[in-house]
N, CA and C atoms as an extended XYZ file, in Angstrom:
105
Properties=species:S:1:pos:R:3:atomname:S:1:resname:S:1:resid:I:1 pbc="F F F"
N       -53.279      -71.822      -20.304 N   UNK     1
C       -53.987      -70.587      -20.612 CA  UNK     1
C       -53.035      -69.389      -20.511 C   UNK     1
N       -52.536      -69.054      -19.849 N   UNK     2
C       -51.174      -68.426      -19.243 CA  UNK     2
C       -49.799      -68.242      -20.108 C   UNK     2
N       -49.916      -69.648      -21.356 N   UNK     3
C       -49.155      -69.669      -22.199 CA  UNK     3
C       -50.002      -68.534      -23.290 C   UNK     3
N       -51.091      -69.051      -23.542 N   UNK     4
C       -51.517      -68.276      -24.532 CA  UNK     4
C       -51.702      -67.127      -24.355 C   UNK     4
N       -51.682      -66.281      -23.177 N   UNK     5
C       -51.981      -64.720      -23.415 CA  UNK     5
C       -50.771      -64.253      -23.269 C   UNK     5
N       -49.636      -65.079      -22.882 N   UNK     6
C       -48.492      -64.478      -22.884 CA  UNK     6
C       -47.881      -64.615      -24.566 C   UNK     6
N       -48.558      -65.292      -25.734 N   UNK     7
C       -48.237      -65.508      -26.594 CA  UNK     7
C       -49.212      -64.010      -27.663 C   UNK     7
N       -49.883      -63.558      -27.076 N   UNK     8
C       -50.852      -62.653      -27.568 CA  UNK     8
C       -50.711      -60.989      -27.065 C   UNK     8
N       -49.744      -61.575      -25.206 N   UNK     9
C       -49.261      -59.835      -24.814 CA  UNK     9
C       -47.964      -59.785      -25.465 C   UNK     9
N       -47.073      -60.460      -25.547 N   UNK    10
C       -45.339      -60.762      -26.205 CA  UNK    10
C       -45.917      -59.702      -27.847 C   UNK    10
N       -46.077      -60.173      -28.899 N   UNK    11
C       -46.584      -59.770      -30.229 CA  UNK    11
C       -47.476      -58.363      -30.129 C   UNK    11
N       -48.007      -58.375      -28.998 N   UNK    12
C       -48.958      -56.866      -29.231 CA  UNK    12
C       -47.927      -56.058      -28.786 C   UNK    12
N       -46.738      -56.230      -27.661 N   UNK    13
C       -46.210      -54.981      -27.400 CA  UNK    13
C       -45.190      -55.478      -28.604 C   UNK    13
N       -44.245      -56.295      -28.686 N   UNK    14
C       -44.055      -56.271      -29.660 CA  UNK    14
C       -44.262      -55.269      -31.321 C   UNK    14
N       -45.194      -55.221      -31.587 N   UNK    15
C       -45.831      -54.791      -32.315 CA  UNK    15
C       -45.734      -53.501      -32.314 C   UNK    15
N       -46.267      -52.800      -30.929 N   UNK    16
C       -46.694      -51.728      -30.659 CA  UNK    16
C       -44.713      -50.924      -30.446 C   UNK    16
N       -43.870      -51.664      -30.293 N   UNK    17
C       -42.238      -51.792      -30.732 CA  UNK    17
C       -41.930      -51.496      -32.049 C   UNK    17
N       -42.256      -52.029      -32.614 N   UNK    18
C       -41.921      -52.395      -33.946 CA  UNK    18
C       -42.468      -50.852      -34.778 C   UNK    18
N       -43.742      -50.723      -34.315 N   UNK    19
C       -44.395      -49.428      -34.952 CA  UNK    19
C       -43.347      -48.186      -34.278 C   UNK    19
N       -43.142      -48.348      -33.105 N   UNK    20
C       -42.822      -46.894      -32.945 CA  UNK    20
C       -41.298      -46.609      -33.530 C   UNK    20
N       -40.395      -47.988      -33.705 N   UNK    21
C       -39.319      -47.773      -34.667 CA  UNK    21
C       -38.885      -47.611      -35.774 C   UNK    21
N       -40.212      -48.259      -36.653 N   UNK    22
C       -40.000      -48.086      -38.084 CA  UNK    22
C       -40.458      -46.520      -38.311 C   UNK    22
N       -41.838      -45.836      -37.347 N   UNK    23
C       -42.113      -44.329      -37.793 CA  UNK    23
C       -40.773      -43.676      -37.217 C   UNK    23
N       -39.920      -43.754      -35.995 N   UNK    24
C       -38.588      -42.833      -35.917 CA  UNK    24
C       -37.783      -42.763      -36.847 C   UNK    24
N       -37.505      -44.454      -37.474 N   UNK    25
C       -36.486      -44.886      -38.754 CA  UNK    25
C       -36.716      -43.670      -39.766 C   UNK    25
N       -38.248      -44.221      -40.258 N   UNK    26
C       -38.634      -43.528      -41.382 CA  UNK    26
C       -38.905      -41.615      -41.240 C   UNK    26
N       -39.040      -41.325      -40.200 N   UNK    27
C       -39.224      -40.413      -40.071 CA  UNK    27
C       -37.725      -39.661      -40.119 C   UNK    27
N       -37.060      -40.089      -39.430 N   UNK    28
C       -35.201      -39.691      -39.781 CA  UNK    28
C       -34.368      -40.267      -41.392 C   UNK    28
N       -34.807      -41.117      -42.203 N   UNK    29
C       -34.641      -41.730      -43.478 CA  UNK    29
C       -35.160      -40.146      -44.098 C   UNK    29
N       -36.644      -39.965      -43.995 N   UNK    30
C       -36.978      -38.473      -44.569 CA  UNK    30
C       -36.287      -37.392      -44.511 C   UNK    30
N       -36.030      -37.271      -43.229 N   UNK    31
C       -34.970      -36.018      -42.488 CA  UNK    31
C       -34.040      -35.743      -43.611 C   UNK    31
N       -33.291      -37.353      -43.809 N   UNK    32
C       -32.343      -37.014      -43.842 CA  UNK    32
C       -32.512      -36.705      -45.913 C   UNK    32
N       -33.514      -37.399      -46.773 N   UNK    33
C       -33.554      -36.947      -47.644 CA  UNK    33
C       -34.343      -35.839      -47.940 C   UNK    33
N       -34.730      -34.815      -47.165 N   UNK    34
C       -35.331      -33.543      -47.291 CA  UNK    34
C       -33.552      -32.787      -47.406 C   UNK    34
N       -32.542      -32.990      -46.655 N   UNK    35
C       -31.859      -32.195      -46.428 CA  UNK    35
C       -30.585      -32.506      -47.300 C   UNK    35
């Protein structure tokens, strides 16, 4: 059981990773073609 929520908390922060790097990426990708 222990396997599986560690297979379900791993992917959500994960996730919640993944989001906050692609909006910095993209948000500096913009930056940099506004300027």
């Amino acid at each position: 059981m222990s396997i599986v929520l560690d297979g379900i908390a791993i992917p959500d922060a994960l996730r919640s990773s993944v989001l906050t790097v692609v909006t910095v990426v993209y948000a500096g990708f913009d930056a940099l073609m506004v300027d």
